[in-house]
PDB file with SEQRES, HELIX, SHEET and CRYST1 records, atoms N, CA, C and O in Angstrom:
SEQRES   1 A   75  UNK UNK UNK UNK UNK UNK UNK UNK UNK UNK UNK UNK UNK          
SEQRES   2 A   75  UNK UNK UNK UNK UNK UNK UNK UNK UNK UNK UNK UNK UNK          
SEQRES   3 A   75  UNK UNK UNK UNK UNK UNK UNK UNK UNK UNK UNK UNK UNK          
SEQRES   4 A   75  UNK UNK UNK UNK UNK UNK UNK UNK UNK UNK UNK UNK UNK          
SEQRES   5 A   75  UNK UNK UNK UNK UNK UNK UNK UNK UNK UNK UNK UNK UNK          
SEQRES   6 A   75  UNK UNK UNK UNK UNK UNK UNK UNK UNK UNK                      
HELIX    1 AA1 UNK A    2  UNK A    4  5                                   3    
HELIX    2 AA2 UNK A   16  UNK A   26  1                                  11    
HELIX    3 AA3 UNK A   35  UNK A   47  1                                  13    
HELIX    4 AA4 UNK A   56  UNK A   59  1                                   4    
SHEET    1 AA1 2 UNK A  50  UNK A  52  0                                        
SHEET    2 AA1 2 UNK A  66  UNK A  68  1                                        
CRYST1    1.000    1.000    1.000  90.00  90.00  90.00 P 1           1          
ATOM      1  N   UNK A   1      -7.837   2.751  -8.868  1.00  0.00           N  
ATOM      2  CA  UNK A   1      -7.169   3.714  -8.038  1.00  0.00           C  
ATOM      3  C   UNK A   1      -8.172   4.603  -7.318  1.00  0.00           C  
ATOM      4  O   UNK A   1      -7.869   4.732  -6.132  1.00  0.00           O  
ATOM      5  N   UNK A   2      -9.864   5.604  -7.866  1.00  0.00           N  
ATOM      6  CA  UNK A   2     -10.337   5.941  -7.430  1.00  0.00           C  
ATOM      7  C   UNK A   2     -10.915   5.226  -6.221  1.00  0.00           C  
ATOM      8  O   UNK A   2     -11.484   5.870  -5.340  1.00  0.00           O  
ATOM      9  N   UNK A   3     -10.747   3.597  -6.148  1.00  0.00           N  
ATOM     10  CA  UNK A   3     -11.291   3.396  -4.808  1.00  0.00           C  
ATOM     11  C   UNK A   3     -10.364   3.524  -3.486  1.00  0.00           C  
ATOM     12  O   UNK A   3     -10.897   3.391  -2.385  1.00  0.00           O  
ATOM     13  N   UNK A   4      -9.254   3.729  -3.571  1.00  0.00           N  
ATOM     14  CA  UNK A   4      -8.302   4.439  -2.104  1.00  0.00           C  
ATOM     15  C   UNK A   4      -8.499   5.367  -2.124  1.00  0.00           C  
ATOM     16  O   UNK A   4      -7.588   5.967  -1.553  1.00  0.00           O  
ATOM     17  N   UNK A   5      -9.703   6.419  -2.698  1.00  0.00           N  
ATOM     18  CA  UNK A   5      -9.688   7.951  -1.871  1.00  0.00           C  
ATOM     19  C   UNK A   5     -10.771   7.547  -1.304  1.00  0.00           C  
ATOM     20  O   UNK A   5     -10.918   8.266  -0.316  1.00  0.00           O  
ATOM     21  N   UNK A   6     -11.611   6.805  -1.372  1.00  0.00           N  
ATOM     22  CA  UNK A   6     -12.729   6.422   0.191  1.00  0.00           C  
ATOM     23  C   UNK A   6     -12.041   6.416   1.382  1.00  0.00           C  
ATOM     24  O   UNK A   6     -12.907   6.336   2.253  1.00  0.00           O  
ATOM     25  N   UNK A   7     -10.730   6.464   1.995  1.00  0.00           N  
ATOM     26  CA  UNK A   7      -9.900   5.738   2.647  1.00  0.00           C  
ATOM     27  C   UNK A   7      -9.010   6.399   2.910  1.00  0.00           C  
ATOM     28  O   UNK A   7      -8.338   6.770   1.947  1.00  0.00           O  
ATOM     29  N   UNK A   8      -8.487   6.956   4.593  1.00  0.00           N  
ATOM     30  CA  UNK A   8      -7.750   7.679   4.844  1.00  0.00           C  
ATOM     31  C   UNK A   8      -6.466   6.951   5.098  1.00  0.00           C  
ATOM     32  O   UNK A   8      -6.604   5.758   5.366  1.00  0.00           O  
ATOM     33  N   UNK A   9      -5.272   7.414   5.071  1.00  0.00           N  
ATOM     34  CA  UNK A   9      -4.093   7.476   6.131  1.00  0.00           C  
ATOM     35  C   UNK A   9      -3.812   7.267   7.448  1.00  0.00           C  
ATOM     36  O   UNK A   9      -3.860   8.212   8.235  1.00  0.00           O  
ATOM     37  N   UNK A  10      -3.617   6.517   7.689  1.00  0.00           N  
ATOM     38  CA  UNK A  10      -3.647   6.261   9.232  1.00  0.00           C  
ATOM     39  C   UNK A  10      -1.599   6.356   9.656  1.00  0.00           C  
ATOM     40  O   UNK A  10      -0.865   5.374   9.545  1.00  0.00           O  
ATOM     41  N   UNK A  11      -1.167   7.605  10.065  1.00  0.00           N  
ATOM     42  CA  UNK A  11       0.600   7.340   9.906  1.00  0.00           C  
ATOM     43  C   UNK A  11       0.695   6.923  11.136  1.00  0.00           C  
ATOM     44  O   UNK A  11      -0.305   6.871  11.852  1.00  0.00           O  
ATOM     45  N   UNK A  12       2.385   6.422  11.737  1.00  0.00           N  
ATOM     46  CA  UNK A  12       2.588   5.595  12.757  1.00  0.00           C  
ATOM     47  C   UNK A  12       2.506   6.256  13.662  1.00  0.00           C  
ATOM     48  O   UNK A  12       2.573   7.342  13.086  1.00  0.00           O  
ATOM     49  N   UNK A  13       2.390   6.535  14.860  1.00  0.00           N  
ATOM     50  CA  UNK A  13       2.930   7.659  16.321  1.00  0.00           C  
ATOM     51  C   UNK A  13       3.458   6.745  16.889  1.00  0.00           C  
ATOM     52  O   UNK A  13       3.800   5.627  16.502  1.00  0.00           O  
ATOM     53  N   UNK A  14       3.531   7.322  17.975  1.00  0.00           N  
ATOM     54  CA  UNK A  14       4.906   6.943  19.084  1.00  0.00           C  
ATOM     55  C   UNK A  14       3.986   5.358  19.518  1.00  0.00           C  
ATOM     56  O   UNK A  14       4.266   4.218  19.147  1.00  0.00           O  
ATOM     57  N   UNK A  15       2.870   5.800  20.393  1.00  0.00           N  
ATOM     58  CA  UNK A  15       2.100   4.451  21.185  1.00  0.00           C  
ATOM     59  C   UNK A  15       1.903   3.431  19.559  1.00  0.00           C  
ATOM     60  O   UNK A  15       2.040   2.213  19.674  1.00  0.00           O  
ATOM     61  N   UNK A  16       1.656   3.897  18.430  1.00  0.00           N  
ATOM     62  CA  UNK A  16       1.675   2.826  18.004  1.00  0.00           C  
ATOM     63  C   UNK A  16       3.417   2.255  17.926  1.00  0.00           C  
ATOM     64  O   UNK A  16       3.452   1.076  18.279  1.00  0.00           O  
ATOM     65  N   UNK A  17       4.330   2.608  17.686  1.00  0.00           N  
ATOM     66  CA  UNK A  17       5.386   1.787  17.374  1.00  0.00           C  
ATOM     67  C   UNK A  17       6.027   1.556  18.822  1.00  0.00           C  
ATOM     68  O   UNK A  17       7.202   1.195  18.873  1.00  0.00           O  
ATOM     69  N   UNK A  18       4.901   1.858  20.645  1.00  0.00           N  
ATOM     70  CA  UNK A  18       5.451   1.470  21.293  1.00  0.00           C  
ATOM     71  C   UNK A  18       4.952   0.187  21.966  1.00  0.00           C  
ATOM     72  O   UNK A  18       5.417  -0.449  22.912  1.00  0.00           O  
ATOM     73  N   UNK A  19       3.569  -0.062  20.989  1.00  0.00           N  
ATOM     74  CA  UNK A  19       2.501  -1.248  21.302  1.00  0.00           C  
ATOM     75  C   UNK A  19       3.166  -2.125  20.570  1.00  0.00           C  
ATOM     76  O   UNK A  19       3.388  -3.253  21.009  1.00  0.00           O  
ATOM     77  N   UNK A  20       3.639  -1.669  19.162  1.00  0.00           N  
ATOM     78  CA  UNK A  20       4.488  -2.917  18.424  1.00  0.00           C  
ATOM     79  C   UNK A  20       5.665  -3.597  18.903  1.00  0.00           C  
ATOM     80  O   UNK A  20       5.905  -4.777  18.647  1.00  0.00           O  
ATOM     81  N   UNK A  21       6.510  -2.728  19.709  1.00  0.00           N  
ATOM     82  CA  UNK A  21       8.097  -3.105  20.411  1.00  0.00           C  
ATOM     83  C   UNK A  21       7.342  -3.984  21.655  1.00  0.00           C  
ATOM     84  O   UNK A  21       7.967  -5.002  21.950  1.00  0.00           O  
ATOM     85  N   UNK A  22       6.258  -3.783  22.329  1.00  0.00           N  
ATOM     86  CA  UNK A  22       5.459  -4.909  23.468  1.00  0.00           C  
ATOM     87  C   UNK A  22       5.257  -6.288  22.305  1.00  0.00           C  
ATOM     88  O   UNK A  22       5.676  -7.412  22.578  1.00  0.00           O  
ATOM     89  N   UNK A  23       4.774  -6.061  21.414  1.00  0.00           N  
ATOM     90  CA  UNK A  23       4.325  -7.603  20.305  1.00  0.00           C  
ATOM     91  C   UNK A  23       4.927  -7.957  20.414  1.00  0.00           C  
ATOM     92  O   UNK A  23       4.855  -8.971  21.109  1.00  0.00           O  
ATOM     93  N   UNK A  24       6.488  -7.467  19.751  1.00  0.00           N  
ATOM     94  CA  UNK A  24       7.484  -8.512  19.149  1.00  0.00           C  
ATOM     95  C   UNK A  24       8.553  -8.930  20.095  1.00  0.00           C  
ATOM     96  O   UNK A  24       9.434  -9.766  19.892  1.00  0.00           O  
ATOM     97  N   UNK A  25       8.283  -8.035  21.437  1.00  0.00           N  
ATOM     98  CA  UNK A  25       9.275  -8.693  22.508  1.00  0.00           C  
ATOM     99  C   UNK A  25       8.120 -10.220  23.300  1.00  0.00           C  
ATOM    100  O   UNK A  25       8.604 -10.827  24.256  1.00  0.00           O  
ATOM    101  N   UNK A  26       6.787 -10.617  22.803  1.00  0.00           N  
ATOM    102  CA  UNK A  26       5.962 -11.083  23.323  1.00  0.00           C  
ATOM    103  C   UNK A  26       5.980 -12.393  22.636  1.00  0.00           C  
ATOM    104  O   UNK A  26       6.087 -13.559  23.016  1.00  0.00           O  
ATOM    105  N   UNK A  27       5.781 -11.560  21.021  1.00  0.00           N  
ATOM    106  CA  UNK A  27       5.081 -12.849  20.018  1.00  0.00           C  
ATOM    107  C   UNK A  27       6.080 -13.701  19.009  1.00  0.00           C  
ATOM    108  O   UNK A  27       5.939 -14.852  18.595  1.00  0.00           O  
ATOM    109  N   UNK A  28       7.470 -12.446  18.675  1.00  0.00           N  
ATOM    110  CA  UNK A  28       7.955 -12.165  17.700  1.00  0.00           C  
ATOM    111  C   UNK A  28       8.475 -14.027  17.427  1.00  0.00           C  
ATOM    112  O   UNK A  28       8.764 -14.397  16.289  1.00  0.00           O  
ATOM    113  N   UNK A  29       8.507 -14.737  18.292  1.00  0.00           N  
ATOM    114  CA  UNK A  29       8.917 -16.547  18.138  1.00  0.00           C  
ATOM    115  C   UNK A  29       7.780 -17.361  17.673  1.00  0.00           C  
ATOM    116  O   UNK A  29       7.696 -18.234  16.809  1.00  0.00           O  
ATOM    117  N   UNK A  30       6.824 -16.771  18.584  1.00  0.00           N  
ATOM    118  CA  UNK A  30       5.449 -17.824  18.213  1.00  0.00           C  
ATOM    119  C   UNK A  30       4.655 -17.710  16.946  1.00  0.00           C  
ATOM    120  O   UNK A  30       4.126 -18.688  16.417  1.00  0.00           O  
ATOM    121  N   UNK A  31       4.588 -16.546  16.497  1.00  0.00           N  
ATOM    122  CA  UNK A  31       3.537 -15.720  15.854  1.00  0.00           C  
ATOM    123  C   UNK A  31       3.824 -16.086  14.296  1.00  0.00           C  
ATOM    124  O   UNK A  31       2.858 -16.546  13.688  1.00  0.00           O  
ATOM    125  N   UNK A  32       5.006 -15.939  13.605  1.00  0.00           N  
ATOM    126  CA  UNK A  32       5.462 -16.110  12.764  1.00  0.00           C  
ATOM    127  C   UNK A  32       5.078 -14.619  12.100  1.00  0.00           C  
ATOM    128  O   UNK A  32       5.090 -14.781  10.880  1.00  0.00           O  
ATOM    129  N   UNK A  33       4.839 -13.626  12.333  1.00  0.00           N  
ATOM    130  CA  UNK A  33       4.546 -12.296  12.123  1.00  0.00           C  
ATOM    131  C   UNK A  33       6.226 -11.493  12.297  1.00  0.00           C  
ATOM    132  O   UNK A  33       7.088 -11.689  13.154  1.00  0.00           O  
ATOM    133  N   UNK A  34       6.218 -10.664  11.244  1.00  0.00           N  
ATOM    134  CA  UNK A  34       7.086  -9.775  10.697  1.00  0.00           C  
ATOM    135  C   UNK A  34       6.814  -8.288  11.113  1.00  0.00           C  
ATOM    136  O   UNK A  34       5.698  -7.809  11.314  1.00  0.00           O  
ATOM    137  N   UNK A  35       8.079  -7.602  11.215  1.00  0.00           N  
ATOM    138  CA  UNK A  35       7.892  -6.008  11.626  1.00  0.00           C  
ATOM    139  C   UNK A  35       6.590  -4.890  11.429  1.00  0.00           C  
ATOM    140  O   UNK A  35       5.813  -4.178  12.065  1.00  0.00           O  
ATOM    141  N   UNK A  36       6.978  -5.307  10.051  1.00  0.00           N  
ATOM    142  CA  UNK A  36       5.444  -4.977   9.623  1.00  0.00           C  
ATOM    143  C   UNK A  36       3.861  -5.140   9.479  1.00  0.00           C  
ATOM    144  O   UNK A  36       2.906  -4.424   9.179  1.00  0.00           O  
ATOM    145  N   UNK A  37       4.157  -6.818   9.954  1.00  0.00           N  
ATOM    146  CA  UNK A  37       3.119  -7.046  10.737  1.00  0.00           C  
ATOM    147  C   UNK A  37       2.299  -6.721  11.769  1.00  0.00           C  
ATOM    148  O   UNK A  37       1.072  -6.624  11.776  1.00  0.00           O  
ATOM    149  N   UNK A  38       3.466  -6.486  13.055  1.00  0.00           N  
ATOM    150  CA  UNK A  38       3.588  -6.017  14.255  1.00  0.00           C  
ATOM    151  C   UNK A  38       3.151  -4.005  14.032  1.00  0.00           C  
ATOM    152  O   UNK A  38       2.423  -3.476  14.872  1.00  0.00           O  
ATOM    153  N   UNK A  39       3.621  -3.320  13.049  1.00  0.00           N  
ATOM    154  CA  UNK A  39       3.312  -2.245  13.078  1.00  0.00           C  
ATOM    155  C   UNK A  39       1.621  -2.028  12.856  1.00  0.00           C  
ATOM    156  O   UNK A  39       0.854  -1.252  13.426  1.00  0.00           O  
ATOM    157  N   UNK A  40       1.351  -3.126  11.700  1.00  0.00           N  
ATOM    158  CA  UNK A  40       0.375  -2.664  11.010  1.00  0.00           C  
ATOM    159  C   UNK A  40      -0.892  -3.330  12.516  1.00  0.00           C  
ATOM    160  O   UNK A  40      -1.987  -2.810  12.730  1.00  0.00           O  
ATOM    161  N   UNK A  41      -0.312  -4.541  13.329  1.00  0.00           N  
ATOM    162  CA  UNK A  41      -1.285  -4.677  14.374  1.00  0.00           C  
ATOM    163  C   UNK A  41      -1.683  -4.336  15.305  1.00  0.00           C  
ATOM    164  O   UNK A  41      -2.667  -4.679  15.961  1.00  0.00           O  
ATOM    165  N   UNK A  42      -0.309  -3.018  15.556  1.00  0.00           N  
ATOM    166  CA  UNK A  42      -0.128  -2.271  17.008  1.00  0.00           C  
ATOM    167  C   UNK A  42      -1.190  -1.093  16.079  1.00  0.00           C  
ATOM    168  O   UNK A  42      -2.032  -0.737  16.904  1.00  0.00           O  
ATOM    169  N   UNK A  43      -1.407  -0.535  15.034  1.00  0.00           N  
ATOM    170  CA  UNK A  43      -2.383   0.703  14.501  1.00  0.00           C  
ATOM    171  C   UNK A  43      -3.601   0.174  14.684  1.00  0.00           C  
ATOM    172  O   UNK A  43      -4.568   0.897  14.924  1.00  0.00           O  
ATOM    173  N   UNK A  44      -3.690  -1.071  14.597  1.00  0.00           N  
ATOM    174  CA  UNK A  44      -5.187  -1.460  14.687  1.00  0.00           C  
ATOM    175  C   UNK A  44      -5.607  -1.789  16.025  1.00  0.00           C  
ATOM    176  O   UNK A  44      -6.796  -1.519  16.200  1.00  0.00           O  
ATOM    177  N   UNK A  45      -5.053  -2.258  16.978  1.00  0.00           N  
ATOM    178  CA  UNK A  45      -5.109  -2.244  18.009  1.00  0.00           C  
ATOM    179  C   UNK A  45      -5.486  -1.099  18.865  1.00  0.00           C  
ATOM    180  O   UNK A  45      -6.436  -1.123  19.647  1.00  0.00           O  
ATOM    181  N   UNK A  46      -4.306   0.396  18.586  1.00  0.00           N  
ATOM    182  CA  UNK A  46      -4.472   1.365  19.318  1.00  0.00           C  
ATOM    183  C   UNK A  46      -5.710   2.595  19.024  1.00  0.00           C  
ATOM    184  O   UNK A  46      -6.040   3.604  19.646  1.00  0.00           O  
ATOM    185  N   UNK A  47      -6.329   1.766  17.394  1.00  0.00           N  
ATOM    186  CA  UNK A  47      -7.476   2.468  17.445  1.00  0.00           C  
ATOM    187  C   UNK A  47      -9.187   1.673  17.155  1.00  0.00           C  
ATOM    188  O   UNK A  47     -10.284   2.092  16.786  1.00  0.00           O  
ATOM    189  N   UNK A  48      -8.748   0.653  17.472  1.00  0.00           N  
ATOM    190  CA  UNK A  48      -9.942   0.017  18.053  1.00  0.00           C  
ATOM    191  C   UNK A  48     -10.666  -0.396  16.817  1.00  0.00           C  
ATOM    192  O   UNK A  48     -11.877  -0.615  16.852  1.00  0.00           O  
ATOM    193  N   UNK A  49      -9.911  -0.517  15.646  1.00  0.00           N  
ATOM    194  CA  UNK A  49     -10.095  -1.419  14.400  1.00  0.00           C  
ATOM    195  C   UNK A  49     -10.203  -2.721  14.249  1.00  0.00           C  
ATOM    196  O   UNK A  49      -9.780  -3.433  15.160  1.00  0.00           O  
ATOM    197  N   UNK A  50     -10.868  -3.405  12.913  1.00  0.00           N  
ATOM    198  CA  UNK A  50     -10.947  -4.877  13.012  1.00  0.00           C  
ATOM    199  C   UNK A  50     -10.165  -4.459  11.577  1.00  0.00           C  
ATOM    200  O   UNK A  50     -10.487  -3.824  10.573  1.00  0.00           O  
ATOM    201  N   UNK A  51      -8.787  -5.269  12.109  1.00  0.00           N  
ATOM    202  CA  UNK A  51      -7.853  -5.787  10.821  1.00  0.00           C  
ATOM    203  C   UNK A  51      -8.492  -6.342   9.520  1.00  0.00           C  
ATOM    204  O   UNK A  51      -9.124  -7.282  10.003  1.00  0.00           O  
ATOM    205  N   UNK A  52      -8.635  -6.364   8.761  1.00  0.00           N  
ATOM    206  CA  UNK A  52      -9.390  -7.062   7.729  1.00  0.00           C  
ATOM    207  C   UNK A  52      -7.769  -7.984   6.304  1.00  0.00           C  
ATOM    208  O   UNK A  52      -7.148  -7.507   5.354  1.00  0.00           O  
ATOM    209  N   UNK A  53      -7.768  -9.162   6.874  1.00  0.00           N  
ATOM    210  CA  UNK A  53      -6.784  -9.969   5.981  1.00  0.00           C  
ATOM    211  C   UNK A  53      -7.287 -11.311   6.187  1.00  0.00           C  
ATOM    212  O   UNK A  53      -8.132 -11.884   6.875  1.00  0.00           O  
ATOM    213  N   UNK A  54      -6.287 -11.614   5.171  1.00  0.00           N  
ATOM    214  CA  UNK A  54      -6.521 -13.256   4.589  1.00  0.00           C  
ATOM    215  C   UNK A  54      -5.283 -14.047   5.681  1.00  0.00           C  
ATOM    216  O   UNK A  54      -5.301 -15.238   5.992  1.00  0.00           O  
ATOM    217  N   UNK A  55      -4.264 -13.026   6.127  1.00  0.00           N  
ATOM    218  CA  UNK A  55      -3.645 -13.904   6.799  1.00  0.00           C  
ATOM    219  C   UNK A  55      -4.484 -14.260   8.716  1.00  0.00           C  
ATOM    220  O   UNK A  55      -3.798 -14.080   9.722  1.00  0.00           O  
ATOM    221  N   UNK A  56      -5.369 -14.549   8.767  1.00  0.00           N  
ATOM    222  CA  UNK A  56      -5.950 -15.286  10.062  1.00  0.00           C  
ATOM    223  C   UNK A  56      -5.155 -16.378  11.287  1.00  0.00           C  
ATOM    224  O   UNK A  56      -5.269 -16.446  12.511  1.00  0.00           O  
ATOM    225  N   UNK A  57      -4.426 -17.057  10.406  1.00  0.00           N  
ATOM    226  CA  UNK A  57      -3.203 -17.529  10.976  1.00  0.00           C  
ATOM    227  C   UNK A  57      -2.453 -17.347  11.682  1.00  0.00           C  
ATOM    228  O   UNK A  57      -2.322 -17.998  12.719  1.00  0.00           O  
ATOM    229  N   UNK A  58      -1.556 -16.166  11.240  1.00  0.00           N  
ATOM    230  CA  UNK A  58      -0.757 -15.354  12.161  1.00  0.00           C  
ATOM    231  C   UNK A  58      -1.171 -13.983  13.215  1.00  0.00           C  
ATOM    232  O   UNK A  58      -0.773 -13.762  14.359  1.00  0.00           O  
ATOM    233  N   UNK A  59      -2.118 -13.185  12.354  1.00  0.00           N  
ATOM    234  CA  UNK A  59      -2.661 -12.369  13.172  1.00  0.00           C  
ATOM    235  C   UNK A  59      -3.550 -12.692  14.939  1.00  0.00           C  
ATOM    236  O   UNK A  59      -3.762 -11.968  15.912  1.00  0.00           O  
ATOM    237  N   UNK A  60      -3.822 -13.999  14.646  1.00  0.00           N  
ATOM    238  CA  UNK A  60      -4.234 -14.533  15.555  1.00  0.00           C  
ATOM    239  C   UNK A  60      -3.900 -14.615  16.841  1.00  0.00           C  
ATOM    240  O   UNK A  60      -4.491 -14.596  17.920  1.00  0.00           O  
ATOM    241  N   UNK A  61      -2.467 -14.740  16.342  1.00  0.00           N  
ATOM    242  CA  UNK A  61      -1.565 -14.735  17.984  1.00  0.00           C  
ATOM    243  C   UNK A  61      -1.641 -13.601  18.431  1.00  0.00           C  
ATOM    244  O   UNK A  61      -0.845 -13.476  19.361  1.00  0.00           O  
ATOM    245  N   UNK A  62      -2.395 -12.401  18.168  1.00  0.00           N  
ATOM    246  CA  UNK A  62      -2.265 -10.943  18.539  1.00  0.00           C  
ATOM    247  C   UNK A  62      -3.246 -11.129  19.726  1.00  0.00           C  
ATOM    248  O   UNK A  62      -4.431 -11.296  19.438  1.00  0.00           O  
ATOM    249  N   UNK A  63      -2.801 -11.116  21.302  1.00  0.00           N  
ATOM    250  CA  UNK A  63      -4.051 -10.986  21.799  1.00  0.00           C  
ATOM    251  C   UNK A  63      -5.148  -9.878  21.585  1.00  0.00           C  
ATOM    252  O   UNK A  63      -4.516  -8.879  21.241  1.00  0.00           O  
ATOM    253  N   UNK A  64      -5.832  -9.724  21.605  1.00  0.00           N  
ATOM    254  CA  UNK A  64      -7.510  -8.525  21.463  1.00  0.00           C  
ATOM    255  C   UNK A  64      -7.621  -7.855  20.084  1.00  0.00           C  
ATOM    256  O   UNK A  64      -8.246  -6.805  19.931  1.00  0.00           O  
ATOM    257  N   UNK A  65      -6.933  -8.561  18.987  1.00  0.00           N  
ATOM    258  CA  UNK A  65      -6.643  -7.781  17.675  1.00  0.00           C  
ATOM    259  C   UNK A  65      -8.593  -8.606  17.049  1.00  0.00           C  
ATOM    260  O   UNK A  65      -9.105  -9.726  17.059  1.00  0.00           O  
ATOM    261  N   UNK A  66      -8.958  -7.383  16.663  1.00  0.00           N  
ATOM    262  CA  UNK A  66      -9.912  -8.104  15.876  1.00  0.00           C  
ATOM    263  C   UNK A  66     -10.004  -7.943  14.530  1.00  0.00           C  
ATOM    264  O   UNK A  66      -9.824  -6.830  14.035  1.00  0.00           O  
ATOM    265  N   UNK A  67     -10.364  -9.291  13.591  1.00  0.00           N  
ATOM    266  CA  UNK A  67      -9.826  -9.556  12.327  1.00  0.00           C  
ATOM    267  C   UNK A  67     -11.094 -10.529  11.763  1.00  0.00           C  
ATOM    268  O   UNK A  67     -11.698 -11.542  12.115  1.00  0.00           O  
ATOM    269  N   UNK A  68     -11.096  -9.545  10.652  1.00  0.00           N  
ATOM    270  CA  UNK A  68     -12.273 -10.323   9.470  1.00  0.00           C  
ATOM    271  C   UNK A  68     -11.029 -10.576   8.056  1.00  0.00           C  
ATOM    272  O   UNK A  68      -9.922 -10.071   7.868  1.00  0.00           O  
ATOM    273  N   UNK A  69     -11.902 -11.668   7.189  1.00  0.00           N  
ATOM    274  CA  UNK A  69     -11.416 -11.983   6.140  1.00  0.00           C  
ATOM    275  C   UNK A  69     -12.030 -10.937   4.771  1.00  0.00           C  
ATOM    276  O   UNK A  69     -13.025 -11.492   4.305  1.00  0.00           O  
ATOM    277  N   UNK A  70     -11.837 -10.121   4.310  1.00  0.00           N  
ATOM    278  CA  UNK A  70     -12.394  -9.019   3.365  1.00  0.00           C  
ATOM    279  C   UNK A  70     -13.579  -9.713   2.848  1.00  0.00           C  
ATOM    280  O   UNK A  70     -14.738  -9.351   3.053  1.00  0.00           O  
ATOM    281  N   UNK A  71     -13.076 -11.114   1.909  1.00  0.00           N  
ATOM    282  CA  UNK A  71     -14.375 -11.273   1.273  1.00  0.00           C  
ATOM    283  C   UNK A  71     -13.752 -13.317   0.941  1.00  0.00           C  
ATOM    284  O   UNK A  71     -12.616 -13.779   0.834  1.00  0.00           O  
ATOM    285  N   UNK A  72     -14.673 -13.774   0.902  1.00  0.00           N  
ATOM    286  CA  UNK A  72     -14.335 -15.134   0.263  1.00  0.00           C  
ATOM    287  C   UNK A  72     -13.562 -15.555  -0.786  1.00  0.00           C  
ATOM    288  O   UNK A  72     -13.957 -15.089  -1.855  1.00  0.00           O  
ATOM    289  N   UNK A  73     -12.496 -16.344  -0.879  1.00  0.00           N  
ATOM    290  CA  UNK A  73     -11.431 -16.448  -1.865  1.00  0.00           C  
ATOM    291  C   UNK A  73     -11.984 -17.498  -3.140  1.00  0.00           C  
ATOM    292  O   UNK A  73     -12.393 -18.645  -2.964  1.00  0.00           O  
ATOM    293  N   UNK A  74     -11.895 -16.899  -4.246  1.00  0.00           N  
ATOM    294  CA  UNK A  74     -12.087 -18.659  -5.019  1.00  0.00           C  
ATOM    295  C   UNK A  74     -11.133 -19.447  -5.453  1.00  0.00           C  
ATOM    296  O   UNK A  74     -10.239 -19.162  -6.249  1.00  0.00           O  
ATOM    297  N   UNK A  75     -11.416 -20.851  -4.702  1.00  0.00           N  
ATOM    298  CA  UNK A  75     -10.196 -21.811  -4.854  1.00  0.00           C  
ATOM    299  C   UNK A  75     -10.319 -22.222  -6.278  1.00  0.00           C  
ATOM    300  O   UNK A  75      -9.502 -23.002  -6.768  1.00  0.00           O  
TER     301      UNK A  75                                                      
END                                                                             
């Protein structure tokens, strides 16, 4: 638990949940990405973050979203 206080809050505003309503009127068929997807890509987007997930797949369809994998998985 002490390692989420390195780590702020980022809450929603307006441009982000109005960058997300542009996604999902865009992607919401192709993408296979969920509301919350779309929220959590419109925050990273509107502040110039690299997403960091395992899902690469779907985030992908985000045009200009940039996205690393945290760390290597063991199969």
């Amino acid at each position: 638990m002490r390692f989420l206080y390195g780590f702020s809050v980022e809450h929603l505003d307006v441009a982000d949940s109005t960058l997300a309503t542009r996604l999902i009127a865009r992607l919401t068929l192709s993408s296979g990405l969920s509301l919350p997807d779309f929220l959590v890509a419109a925050q990273a987007l509107n502040r110039r973050a690299v997403l960091c997930t395992f899902n690469v797949k779907h985030y992908s369809a985000v045009p200009g979203l940039g996205i690393e994998v945290p760390f290597p998985r063991i199969a």
